[in-house]
C-alpha positions in Angstrom: 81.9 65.9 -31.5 83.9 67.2 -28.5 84.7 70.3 -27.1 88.3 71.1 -25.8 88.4 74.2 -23.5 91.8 75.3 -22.6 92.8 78.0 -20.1 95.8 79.9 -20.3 97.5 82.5 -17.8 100.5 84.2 -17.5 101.5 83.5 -21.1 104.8 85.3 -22.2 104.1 86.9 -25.1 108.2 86.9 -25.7 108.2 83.8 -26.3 105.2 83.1 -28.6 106.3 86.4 -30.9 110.1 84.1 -30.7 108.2 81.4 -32.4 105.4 83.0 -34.4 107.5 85.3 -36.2 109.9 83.9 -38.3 107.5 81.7 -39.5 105.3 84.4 -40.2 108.0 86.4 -41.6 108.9 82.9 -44.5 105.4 83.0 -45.4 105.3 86.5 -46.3 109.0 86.8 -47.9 107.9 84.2 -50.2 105.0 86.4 -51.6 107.6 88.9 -52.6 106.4 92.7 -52.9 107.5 95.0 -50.4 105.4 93.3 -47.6 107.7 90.2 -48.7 110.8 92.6 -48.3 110.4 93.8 -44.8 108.7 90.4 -43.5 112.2 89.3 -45.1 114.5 91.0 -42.1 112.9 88.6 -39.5 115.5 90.1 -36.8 114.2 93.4 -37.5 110.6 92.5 -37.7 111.1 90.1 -34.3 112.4 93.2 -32.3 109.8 95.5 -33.8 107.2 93.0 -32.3 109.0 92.6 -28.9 109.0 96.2 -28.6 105.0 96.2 -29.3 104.6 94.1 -26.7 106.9 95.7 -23.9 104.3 98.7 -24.8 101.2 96.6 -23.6 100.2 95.5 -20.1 99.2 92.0 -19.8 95.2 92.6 -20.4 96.3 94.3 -23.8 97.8 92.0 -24.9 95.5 89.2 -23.7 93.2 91.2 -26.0 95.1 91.5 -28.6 95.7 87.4 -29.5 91.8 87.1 -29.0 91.4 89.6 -32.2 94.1 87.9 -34.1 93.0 84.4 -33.4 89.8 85.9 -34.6 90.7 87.4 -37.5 93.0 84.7 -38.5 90.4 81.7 -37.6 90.6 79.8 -40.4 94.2 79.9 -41.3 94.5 78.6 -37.2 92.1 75.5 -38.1 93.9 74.5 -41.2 97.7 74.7 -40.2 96.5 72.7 -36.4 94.9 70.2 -38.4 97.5 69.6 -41.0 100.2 69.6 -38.3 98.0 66.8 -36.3 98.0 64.9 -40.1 101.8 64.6 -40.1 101.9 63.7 -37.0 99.5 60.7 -37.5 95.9 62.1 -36.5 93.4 62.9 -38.6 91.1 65.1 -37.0 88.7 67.9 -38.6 88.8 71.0 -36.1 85.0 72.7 -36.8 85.9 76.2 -34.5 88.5 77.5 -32.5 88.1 81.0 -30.4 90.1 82.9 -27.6 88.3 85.3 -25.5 90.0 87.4 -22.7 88.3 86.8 -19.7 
């Protein structure tokens, strides 16, 4: 087993909530429901989470991806591990974490 450790600083948030969120905002349009509605007006959602962000100093929202990768964990594993399948390596990823440091 190995152990990748990988350090990040001076992330911009921009850019991560630029990818993140329309693919977020597919996911959830395809469940339908209201959630599905609003996730459906991805411009609307992506400046709602650019705004969020211009509201939080760096540490904040350094924070606030360690919760989320937290909380969504498992989802992280299975979507790094079936985008390292199409692109040729198998690999099982036991654990993944983010801690503000």
């Amino acid at each position: 087993m190995l152990e990748v450790k990988i350090l990040l600083s001076d992330l911009d948030y921009d850019d991560v909530a630029d990818l993140v969120v329309p693919l977020v905002s597919d996911r959830l349009a395809a469940k339908g429901g209201l959630i599905g509605k609003i996730a459906g007006k991805k411009e609307e959602l992506l400046k709602a989470v650019h705004k969020f962000l211009s509201q939080k100093n760096q540490d904040e929202r350094d924070q606030f991806l360690a919760e989320l990768v937290t909380k969504e964990r498992s989802l992280i594993i299975e979507k790094a591990a079936d985008f390292a399948e199409k692109k040729g390596v198998k690999v099982q990823i036991c654990d993944i974490s983010v801690k503000n440091i």
